[in-house]
N, C-alpha and C positions, 0 to 999 in steps of 0.2 A: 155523268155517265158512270155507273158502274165499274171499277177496276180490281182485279185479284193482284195484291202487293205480297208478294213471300220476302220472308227475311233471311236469307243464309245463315247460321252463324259454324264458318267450320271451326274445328276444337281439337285441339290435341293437348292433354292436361290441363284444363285450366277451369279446374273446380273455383280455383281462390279469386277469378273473376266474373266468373258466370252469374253467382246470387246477385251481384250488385249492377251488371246489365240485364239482364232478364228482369229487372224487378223495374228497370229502368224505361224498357220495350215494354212493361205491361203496362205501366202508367200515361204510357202515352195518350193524347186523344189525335187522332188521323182525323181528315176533313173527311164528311161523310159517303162519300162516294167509292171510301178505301175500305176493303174487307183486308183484314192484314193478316198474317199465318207469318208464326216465328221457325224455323224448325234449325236444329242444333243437328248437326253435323258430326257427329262424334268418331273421329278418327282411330280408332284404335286408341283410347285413352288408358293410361298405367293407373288414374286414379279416379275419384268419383264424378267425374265429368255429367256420363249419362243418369245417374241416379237426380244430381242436384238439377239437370234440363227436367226431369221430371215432374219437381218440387214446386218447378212454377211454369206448369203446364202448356212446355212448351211440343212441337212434334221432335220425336228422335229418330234419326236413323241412325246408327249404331254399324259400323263398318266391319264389317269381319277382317278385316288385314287393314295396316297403315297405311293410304293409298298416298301420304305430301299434300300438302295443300292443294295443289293444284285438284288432285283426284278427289278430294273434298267437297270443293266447291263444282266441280264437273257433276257431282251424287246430286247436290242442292239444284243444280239446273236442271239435272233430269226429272227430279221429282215435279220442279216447276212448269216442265213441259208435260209428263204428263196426268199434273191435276188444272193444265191447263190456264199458268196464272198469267197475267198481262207484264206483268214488272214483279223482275226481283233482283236485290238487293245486296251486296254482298258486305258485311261487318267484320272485322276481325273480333274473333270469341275473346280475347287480353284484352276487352275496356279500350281500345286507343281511338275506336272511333265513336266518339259520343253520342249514343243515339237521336239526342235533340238535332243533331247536327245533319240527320238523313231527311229533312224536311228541304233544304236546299237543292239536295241531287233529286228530289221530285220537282220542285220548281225550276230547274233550271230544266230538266226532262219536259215539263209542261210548255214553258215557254222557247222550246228549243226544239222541240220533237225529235233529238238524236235518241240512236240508236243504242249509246253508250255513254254512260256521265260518269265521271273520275272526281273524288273530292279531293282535292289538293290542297297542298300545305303553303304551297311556294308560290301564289298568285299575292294573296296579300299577306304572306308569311308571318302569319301571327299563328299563336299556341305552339306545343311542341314542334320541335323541328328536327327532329334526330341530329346524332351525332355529326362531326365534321367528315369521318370516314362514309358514314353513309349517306353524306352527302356529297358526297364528294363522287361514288358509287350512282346517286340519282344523276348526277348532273351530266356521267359519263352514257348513261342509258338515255338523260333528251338527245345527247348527242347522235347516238343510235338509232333512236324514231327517226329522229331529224333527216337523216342517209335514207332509213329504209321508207318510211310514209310520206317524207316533207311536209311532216305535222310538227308544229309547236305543242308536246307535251310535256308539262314540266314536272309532272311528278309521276311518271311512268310507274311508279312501284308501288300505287299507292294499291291500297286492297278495298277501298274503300266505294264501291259502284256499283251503277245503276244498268241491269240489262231491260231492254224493250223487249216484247215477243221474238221479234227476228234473232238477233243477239244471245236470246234464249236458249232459240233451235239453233242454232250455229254451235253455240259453248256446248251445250249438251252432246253434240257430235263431238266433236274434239275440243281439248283444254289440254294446253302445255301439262305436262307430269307434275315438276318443278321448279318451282321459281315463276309460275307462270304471266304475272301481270306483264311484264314489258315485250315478253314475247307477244301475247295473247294479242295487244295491239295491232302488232304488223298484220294478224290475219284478219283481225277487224278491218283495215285502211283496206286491205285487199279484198276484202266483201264489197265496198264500198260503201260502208256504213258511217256513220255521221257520229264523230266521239266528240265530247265537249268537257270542257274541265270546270270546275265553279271549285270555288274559294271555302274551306274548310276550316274549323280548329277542329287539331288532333291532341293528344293526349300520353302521356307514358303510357304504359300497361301496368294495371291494378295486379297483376300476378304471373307467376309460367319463365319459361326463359325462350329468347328468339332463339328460331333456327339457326340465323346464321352468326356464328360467331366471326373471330379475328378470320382465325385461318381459312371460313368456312369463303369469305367475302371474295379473296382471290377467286376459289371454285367457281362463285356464284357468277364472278363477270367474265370469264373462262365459257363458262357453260352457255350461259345466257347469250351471249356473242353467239355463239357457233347458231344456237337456236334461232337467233334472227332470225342469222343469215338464210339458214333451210326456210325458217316461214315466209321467206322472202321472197323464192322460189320453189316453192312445193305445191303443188296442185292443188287448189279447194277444192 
């Protein structure tokens, strides 16, 4: 059966990893039945972000204002809703998720028919593992899902995932601002949509620096917390 796969890639400076994934997403071969579209995300970038997505012909949208990740990836849904794709896909533009490695969040999507697939680190925790602090930060957010969905997720932060059509038009209405994976779950669990995690290796990032620094991490579980909470009880 025919399927339209979009690739997200949102981006916020990160000329110095972009050539070596995009070159990576074009050599791919997809099993036949996938029409695949890449399209970059370009956040308000400071440096050649949108020029080098060009280079290797990918779609840009090109943000007029910095929207944060989260308003990033909310653009990449919208466009996927309406050019109408079946499954898309969300990568961080910093290399950490290896594109060979998005062939499992389809397989497991296949043989799972959720609504939502998360590639994680922490199932059979090989490849990069981040830091002790942000793991430490991850294992505080299962604890979270844990309260608000009574879902065993264990890598709630990951960015690395699969939306189905439904998933699609949901995100594309709303997406957390900032920070948004661990939120974004509680109002998945409260759609009542079906998220599945499969086993991933991840990667450093080939370039850029993360948002969230030392000081930024406090904010991050501060913030995040409170947002649960509201997605916890806020009205779809």
């Amino acid at each position: 059966m025919h399927c339209k796969l979009l690739i997200i890639l949102p981006c916020y400076n990160e000329e110095a990893s972009l050539p070596h994934l995009l070159s990576e997403l074009k050599g791919m071969q997809f099993p036949v039945q996938y029409h695949v579209e890449v399209v970059v995300v370009n956040d308000r970038s400071k440096d050649n972000t949108s020029k080098i997505a060009g280079d290797y012909d990918a779609t840009i949208l090109d943000l007029p204002i910095n929207l944060g990740i989260g308003g990033a990836v909310q653009s990449g849904l919208l466009y996927a809703m309406k050019n109408n794709f079946d499954l898309a896909v969300q990568m961080d533009g910093d290399g950490q998720h290896p594109p060979a490695e998005l062939f499992k969040l389809l397989s497991c999507y296949e043989s799972s028919g959720a609504n939502v697939v998360i590639g994680s680190r922490f199932i059979t925790k090989e490849g990069f593992q981040s830091s002790f602090t942000r793991r430490l930060g991850i294992s505080y957010f299962y604890f979270l899902n844990k309260v608000f969905t009574r879902r065993n997720i264990y890598d709630s932060t990951s960015g690395f995932r699969l939306f189905d059509k439904k998933a699609i038009q949901l995100a594309s209405l709303y997406y957390p601002d900032e920070y948004p994976e661990p939120e974004s779950l509680v109002f998945f669990s409260r759609a009542g949509f079906m998220v599945k995690e499969t086993p991933v290796m991840m990667a450093r990032r080939n370039g850029g620096e993360s948002s969230i620094g030392n000081f930024a991490s406090l904010y991050y579980c501060i913030k995040v917390t409170i947002a649960m909470f509201f997605s916890a009880i806020r009205k779809i």
